[in-house]
N, C-alpha and C positions, 0 to 999 in steps of 0.2 A: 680382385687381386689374386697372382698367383701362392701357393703354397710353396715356397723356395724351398725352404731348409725345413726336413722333417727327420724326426730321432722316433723309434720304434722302441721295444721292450729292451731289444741287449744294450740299449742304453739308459732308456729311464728307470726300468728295472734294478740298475746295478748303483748303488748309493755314490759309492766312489767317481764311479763317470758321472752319473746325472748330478752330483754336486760340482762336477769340476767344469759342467757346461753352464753357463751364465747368461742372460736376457738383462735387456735395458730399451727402455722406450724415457723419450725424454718430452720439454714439454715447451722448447723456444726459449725460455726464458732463463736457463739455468737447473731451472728443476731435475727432478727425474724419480722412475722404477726400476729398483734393479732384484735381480737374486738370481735362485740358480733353477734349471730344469727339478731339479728334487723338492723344489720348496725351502730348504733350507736354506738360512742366508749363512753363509761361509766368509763375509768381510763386515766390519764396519759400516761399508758403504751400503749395505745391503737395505733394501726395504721397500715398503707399496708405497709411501707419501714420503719422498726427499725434497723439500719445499727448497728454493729459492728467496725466500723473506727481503733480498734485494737485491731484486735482479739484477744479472747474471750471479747475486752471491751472496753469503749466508746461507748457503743448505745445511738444512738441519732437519734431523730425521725424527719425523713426526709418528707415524704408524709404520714398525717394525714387519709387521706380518699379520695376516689374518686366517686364522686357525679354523677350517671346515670339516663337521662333522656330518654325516649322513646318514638317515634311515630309510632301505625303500621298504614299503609295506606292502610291493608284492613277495617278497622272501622273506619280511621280518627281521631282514640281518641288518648291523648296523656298519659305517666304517669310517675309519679315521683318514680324512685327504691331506693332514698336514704334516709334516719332517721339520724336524729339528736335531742338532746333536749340542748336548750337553759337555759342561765344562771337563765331566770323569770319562766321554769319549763314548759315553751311552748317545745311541739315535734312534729317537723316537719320537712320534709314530712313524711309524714306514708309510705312509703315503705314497710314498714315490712308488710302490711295487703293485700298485693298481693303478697308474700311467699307462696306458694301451699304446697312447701317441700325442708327442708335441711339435710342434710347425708353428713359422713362422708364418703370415697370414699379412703378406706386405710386413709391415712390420711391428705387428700385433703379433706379441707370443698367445700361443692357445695350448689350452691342453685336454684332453679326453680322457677319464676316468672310466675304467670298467667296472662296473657294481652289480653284480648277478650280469643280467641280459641286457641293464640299463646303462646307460651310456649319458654322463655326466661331463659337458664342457665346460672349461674357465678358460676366459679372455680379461687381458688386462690390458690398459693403455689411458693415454693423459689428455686431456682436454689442450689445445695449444693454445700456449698464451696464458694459463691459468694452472696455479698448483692446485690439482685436481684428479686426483685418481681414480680411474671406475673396473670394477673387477664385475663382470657376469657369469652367471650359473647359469646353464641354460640344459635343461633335462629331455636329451633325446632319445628316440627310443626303447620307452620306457612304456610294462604293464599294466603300471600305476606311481599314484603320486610318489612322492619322495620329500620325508622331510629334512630339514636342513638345519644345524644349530653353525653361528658364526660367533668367535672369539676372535675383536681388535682389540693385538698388540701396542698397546701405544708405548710413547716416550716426548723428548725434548732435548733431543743435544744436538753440538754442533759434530758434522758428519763424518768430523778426524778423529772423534773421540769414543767412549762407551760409556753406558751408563750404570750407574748402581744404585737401587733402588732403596737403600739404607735410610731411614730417616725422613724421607719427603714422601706424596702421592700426589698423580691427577688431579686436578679439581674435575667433578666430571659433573656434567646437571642433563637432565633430558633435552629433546630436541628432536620434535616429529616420532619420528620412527630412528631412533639412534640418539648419538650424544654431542654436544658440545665439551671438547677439552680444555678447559685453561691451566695450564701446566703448572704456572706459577704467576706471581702479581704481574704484569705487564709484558708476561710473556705475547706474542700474539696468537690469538685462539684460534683453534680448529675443527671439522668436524665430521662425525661417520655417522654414514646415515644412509637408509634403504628406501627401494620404492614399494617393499611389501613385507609383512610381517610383524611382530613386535620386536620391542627392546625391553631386554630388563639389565638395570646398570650391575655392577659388580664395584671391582675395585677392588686387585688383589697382583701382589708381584710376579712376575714366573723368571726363577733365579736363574742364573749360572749360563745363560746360553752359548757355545762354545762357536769363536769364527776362524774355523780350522786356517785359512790362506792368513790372516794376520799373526796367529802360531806361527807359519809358516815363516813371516816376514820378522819374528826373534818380536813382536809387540804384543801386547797388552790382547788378549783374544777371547775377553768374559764382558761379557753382557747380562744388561736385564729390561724385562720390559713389566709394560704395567697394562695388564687386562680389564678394559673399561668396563664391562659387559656380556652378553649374551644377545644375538639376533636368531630370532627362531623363524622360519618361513616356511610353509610348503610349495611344492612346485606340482602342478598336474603336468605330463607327457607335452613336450612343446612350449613348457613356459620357460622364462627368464626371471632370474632376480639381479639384482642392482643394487650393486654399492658402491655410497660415492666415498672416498677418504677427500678433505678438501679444507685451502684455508677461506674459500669463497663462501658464506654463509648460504649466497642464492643459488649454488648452483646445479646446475639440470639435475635431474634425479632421472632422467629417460637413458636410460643406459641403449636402448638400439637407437635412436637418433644419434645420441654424444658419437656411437661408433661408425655410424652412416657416414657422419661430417668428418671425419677423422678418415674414413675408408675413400675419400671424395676428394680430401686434403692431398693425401697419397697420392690416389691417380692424376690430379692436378703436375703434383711436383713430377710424374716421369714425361704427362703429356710437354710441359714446357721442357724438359729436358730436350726435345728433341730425339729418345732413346727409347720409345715405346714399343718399338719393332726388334728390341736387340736382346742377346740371351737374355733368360733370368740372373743371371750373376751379377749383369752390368746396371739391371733396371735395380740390383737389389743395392746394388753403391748408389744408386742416386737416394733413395732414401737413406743410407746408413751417412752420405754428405750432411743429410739435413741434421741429423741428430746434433751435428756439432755445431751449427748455427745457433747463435743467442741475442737477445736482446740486451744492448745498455743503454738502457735512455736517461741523459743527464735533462738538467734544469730546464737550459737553450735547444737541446736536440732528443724530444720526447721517441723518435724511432730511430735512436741508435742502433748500431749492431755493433756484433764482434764475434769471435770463435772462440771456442772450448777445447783449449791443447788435448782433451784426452778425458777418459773415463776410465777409472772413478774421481779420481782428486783432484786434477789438477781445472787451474781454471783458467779466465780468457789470458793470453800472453800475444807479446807484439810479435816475437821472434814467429812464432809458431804460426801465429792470425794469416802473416805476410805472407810465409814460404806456402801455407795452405791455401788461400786464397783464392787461386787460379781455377784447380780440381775441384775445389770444393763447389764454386759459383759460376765459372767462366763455362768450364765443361759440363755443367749440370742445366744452363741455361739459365741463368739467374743473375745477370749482371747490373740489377736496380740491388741486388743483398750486396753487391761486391761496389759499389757506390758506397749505399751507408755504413761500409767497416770503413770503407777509406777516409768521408768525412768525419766519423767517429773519432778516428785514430789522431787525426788534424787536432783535435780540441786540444786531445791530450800532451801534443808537442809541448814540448820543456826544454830549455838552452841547448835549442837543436836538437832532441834525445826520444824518439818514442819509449814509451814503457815497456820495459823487461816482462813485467807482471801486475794484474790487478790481485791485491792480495783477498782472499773467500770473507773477511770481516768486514771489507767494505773502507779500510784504513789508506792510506797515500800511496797512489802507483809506486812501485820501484822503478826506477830508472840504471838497473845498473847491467847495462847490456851496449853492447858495440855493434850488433852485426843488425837486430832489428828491425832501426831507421834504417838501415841500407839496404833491406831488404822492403820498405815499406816501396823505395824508390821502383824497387822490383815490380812489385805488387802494381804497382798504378801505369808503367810498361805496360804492362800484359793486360790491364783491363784497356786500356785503351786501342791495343791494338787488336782488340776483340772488339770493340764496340767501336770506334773513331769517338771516342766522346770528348772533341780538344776543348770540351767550354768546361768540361774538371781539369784536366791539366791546367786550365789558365786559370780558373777558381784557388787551385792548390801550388801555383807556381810561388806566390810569397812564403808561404810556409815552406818550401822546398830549399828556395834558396835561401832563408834563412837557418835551415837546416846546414847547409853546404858553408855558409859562414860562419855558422859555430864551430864545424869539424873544423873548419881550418885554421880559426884562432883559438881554439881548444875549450872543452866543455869538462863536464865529472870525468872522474877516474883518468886521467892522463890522456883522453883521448884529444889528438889534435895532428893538424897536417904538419911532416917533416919538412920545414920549406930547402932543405938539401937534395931530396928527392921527390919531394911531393905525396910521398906514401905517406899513409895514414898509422901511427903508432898511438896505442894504447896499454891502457892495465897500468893497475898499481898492489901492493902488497896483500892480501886477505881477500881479494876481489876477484869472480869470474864473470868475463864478460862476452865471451864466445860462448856457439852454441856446447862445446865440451862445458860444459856450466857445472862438473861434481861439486861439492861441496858439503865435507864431514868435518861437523864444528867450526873452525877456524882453519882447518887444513883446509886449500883448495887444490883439488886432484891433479888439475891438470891450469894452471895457472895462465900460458902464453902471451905474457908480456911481453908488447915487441910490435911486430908486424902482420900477424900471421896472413897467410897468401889468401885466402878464400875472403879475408877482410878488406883487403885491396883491391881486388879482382872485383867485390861488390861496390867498392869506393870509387874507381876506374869507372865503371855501368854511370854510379850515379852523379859523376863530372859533366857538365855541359860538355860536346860534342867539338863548337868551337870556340 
């Protein structure tokens, strides 16, 4: 893998830019890692283990962050690699101001710490397919050993929200080399855990963590997380350590293998691409495509798929699934992923209506969208005229035209054909169903009841011909 995107001192250096640059590696399924170049998480959404508990939803943020401290004992000095800022606008440790260099690494964020002469990498990334997070130390260029103390942040909420640590704690119990979490009675358990070193548990709050961008956004920007522990390790010149965060009990503890398979995965997705020979910019969209791919597998269709409108919050949607669907699969060479969104989406047809939105709790799709199904019509266009595949057209011709018979003897929200002109009109009071979709409280911003032209123009496309 090429080194795309690299940030040097006058960035990681400076608290303000290295917090306002952001990394995300995600995991198929909904899951995901986020935070920022400085270490500090700056949103909500921030963290090393954001599970999916049902795929594609239910993220809930498991482990916060994980706090590395360092000795090397050829200088005897010690140093602190993690950033945080606090709820009174204190940030602390400065970690980030012994960042030498971070890159992108295909798309594995990495970073290099400077410690005297020694040269200290962290690499983080997800296992695919599994909420499974692995973060490696890997001690290069180095004197002599280095040891290492790790502090996991944990927690247990859902990923829109914050926690406070008032009144409850972890259940935490040993486990190998690290811990098992049970948060609370039936929560589902998780667990941190290394391929070297000891564990000694703890169990203790660390209050007030400040998420400057949700200040930002006029909300709720105090946190707290719950420190399970203590991992102590040393590394001799050329080792690695390994830590998994993870809800898989079994899972690999070989942290260069996990990254092997993951770095293979990679070059797999740009070989099919068909775009291996093309700048780095463009091989780096075929990976940043994939991030948004997810799995939804119901009862009847264990390999569903579908897309993830966006990162951080938001989750699979029809409007968004369809109109992305092309770039995402078609142009990246992936046209068996752009199959299973389309039969996925079939399942969930409702009185002719794809779904607006699968809501993150896992609750009944919304249906209250107008342009989606019409764009779904779009979407299945384009795959086939990228692949010739007319044995899904004809698989999906019933549900199509029953699609076309509900718009036209009308379904939710007033949508139904004008048989005076044949346009398609929609919308009723408190409702938006175009992609202009605001909506504060009960006020809807931009409401366009009626006809609107880009709803017809898509209705027109998806009319039979003759």
């Amino acid at each position: 893998m090429n080194n795309f995107l690299t940030f040097s001192r006058e960035t990681t250096g400076d608290f303000d830019i290295a917090a306002g640059r952001e990394w995300l590696v995600t995991n198929g399924i909904g899951g995901f890692a986020s935070g920022t170049i400085s270490g500090a998480n700056t949103r909500r959404y921030h963290g090393l283990l954001v599970a999916a508990l049902h795929p594609p939803a239910e993220r809930t943020v498991l482990v916060g962050a994980i706090h590395v401290r360092a000795r090397y004992e050829a200088t005897g000095r010690s140093f602190e690699l993690a950033c945080a800022e606090w709820s009174d606008g204190t940030v602390a440790p400065h970690g980030y101001r012994l960042i030498e260099t971070f890159w992108l690494d295909g798309a594995t964020p990495c970073w290099s710490y400077a410690l005297d002469d020694a040269r200290l990498e962290q690499r983080i990334w997800m296992a695919h397919g599994q909420n499974t997070t692995y973060l490696t130390l890997t001690l290069r260029n180095a004197s002599g050993p280095m040891s290492l103390e790790l502090t996991p942040l944990c927690a247990y909420r859902d990923f829109h929200s914050q926690a406070r640590g008032e009144g409850w704690s972890l259940g935490v119990t040993p486990f190998d080399i690290g811990a098992r979490v049970d948060a609370f009675p039936g929560a589902t358990p998780y667990w941190v855990r290394a391929d070297r070193g000891d564990f000694q548990l703890g169990g203790a709050w660390y209050w007030n963590f400040k998420h400057r961008v949700e200040a930002q956004r006029g909300l709720d920007d105090r946190d707290d997380l719950y420190a399970i522990g203590t991992l102590r390790a040393t590394l001799q010149p050329g080792e690695t350590l390994t830590v998994v965060a993870t809800t898989d009990e079994n899972a690999s503890l070989g942290g260069p293998s996990a990254l092997a398979a993951e770095q293979a995965r990679q070059a797999e997705l740009i070989a099919q691409s068909g775009l291996k020979d093309t700048p780095d910019a463009i091989r780096q969209l075929v990976l940043a495509a994939d991030q948004f791919i997810v799995a939804r597998p119901t009862a009847d269709d264990p390999d569903g798929c579908s897309v993830i409108a966006g990162y951080h919050w938001f989750g699979d949607w029809g409007r968004d699934t369809m109109i992305a669907l092309p770039g995402l699969t078609l142009s990246t060479g992936r046209p068996e992923i752009a199959a299973k969104i389309i039969r996925t989406f079939a399942r969930f047809v409702d009185q002719g209506m794809l779904p607006n939105r699968f809501p993150d709790a896992g609750e009944t799709p919304e249906y209250n969208t107008v342009d989606a199904t019409l764009w779904y019509f779009e979407a299945i266009r384009a795959y086939v005229a990228a692949t010739d595949d007319f044995d899904l057209a004809r698989e999906l011709l019933p549900v199509l035209a029953d699609v076309v018979d509900w718009h036209v003897r009308g379904t939710r929200y007033g949508i139904h054909m004008d048989e005076r002109d044949g346009l398609l009109a929609a919308g009723e009071p408190g409702v938006q169903l175009t992609w202009m979709d605001a909506k504060v409280g009960d006020w809807v911003v931009t409401p366009r009841i009626g006809k609107p032209v880009e709803i017809n123009a898509l209705w027109i496309n998806a009319l039979p011909s003759t």
